[in-house]
C-alpha positions as CSV (number, residue, x, y, z in Angstrom):
1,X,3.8,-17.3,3.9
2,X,3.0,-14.8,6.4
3,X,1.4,-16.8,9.0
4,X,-1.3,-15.5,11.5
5,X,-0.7,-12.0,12.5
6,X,-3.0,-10.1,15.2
7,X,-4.3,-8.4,12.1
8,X,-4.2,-10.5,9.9
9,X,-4.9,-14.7,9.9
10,X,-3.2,-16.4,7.1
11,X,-3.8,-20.2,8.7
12,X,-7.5,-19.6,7.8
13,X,-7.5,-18.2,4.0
14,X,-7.1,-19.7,0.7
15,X,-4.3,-18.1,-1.5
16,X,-7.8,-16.9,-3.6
17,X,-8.9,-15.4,-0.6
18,X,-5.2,-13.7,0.2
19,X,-4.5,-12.9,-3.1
20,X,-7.9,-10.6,-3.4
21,X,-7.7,-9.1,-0.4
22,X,-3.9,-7.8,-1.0
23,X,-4.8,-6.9,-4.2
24,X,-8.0,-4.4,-3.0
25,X,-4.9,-2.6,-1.2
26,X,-2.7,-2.0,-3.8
27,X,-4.8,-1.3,-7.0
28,X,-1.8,-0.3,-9.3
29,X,0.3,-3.7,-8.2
30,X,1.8,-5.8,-5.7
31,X,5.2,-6.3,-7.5
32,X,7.1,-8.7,-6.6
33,X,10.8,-9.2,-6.5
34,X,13.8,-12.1,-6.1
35,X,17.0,-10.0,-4.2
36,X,19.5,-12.6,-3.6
37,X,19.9,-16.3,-3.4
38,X,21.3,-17.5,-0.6
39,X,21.8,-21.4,-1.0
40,X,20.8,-23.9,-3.4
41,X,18.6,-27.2,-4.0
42,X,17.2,-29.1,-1.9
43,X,16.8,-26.0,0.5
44,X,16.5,-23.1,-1.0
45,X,17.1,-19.9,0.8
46,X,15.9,-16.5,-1.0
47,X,16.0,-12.6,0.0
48,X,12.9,-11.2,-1.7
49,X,10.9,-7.7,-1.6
50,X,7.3,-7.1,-2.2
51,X,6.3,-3.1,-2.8
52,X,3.5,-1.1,-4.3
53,X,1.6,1.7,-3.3
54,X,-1.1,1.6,-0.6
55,X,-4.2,3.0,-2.9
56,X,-6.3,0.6,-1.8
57,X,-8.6,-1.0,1.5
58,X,-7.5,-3.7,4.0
59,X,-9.9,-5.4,6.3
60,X,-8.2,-6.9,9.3
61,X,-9.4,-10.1,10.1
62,X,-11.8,-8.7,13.3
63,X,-13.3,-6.4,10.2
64,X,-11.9,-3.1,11.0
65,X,-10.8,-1.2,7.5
66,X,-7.9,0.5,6.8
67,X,-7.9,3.5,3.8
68,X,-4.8,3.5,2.1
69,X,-3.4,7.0,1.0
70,X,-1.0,6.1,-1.8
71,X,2.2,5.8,0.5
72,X,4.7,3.3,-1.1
73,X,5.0,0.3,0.9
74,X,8.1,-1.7,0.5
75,X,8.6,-5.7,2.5
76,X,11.3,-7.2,2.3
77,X,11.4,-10.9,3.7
78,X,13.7,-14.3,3.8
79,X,11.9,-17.2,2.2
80,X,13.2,-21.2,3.3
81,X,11.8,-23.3,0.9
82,X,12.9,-27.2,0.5
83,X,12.5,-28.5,-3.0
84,X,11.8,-32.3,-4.3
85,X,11.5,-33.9,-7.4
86,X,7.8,-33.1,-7.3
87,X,8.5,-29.3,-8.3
88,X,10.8,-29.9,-10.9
């Protein structure tokens, strides 16, 4: 859900594809955690936080790598999601 960053091009990855390259950079885990809910079906609005340690390698999307040195990296981010009867 990130979207297309300078470093980083999410419109032109599969999950697959985003889900191997995160998990090269954080080798121990990419855990992932629900904070708070904000409002209820059919729009959902979630707090959430993503963290793990930085052990890894990320390649930007113009190929330049980036050596993690185990520093703990914590997101935290708001998620909108509108739910139908097709995800129940």
């Amino acid at each position: 859900l990130i979207g297309d960053t300078p470093l980083y091009k999410g419109s032109s990855m599969t999950f697959e594809e985003s889900n191997a390259l995160f998990g090269g950079c954080f080798a121990d885990g990419f855990a992932f955690e629900g904070l708070e809910v904000l409002s209820g079906p059919p729009t959902v609005t979630f707090k959430w936080r993503h963290f793990g340690k930085f052990s890894g390698v990320y390649t930007e999307s113009i190929g330049m790598k980036h050596h993690g040195n185990g520093d703990m990296l914590n997101l935290i981010g708001l998620c909108i999601a509108k739910v139908t009867l097709k995800f129940v």
